[in-house]
C-alpha angles and dihedrals in degrees: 000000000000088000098051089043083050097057090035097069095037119090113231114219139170128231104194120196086183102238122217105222118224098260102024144087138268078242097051085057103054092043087056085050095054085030087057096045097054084051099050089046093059089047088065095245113153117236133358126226148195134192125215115232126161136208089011112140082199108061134027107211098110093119088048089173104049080048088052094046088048078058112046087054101062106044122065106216118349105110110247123207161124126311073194156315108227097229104193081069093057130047100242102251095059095056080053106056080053111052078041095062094052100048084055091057094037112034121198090004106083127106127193118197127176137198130171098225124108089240083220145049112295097248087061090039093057085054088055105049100034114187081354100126100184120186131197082268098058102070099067092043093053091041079053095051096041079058096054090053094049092051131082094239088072088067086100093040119122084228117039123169103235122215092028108058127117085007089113084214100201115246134209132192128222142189149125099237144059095266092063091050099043086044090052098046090048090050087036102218125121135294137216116193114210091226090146099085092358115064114151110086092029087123105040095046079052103052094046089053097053092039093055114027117136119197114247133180095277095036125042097172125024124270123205124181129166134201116240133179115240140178118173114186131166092268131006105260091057095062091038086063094037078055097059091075084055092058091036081061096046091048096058088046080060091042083041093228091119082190115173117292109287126222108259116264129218090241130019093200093086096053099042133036124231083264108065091027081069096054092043090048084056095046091048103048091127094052115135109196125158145055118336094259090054093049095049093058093048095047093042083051093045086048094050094046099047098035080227110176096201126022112221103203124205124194132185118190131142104228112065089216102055088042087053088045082050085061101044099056093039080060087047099066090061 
């Protein structure tokens, strides 16, 4: 009774990379992402977002705002977003003319996450930023001047992002150490932890939110949410196979080959030594694969143990409609 209380009162979302499966088409992959999101809204899941990676043969969500836009058009009410826009890439009043043109065109449905990794090796990120040189110290003055654009006291400013202003675009931090959660809590606004492929600091940068939120105009009460891997199939050996894509794909993140999303296999042994098993296994410790019994007892846990107020699911699985079936019966447990 406590488990399904648990996942009652928790939002499901979706964060998409937009995966290329092996065999298919930038396209294709764009058209499973929209194809995802309609499903997920009917499902009843909460926001939809996408995250922004670059010279990645892998994914195709370079142009994360064009992606969201694509998104946002197609579905009716689920909120669509970033998860996130990687700032120090983009001079903060462009990524405001942009998320405020969204929000224009979407009102009340635009998200605007924001993370301060390159989202991409350092040689691409070099291409992106040009003569751009960003410190440590950069990233929560830039948050702070996204938020002045997006304000009506920028109105008598000499630069002013139109459309955006005065359109108080919501914004979320993310990250996958202590210094986005401690930043997050200081700005209060809320805050998103990468567990999905990070784990290793998920409770401390939790606990330091919690500990030191302070309210702020768009947030009165702290909001923590975490990424988590899921696969929900009929039985679990069936996940357990559909899974085997998702660590083919964390296993070319590790070799650094980041190739299409492979089909699953019957037995990863013969694709990855001990060596990197072990370093997947680690990556992947909030990983919820299995029926969906199996999967209700290991989010309910997840949720007891964090104190999250919202689950951000991410799934990898090569066929679109076992990924959409993933979906349906993660909906299901609520």
């Amino acid at each position: 009774m406590l488990e399904e209380q648990n996942l009652k009162n928790i939002p499901f979302s979706v964060l998409d990379l937009v995966p290329v499966i092996q065999g298919s088409s930038h396209k294709q992959a764009m058209e499973n992402s929209l194809s995802l999101a309609q499903h997920v809204e009917k499902l009843g899941f909460k926001r939809f977002w996408i995250s922004e990676h670059h010279n990645a043969e892998s994914l195709v969500s370079s142009a994360t705002p064009l992606l969201i836009g694509y998104i946002a058009e197609g579905t009716k009410t689920i909120r669509v977003g970033s998860g996130g826009v990687m700032l120090p890439n983009h001079a903060p009043l462009i990524v405001a003319e942009q998320f405020g043109t969204l929000a224009t065109l979407y009102p009340d449905r635009i998200d605007l996450g924001l993370g301060r990794a390159p989202g991409t090796d350092q040689l691409t990120a070099r291409a992106l930023r040009r003569e751009r040189v960003e410190t440590v110290n950069d990233f929560p003055r830039d948050i702070q001047e996204l938020q002045y654009y997006f304000s009506k006291t920028s109105h008598n400013s000499p630069v002013r992002a139109i459309p955006g202003e005065g359109l108080e675009v919501p914004l979320y931090l993310l990250g996958s150490s202590t210094f986005s959660a401690q930043l997050a809590a200081e700005l209060g606004l809320p805050y998103a932890f990468a567990s999905h492929f990070a784990p290793n600091h998920l409770h401390e940068a939790m606990q330091l939110y919690l500990n030191g939120f302070r309210p702020s105009k768009q947030l009165e009460n702290c909001y923590a949410m975490a990424a988590v891997n899921v696969v929900v199939a009929d039985t679990d050996e069936e996940a357990e196979y559909l899974s085997s894509s998702m660590k083919q794909f964390m296993l070319n993140i590790i070799r650094n080959t980041r190739q299409p999303l492979p089909p699953p296999v019957e037995d990863m042994s013969k694709i990855w030594n001990p060596m990197e098993e072990a370093h997947i296994a680690k990556m992947m410790q909030y990983t919820f694969v299995g029926s969906q019994e199996t999967v209700r007892k290991k989010i309910a846990n997840f949720i007891s143990e964090t104190r999250v107020d919202e689950i951000i699911t991410v799934s990898h699985i090569h066929n679109h409609g076992s990924r959409l079936k993933s979906f349906e019966l993660l909906a299901q447990l609520k």
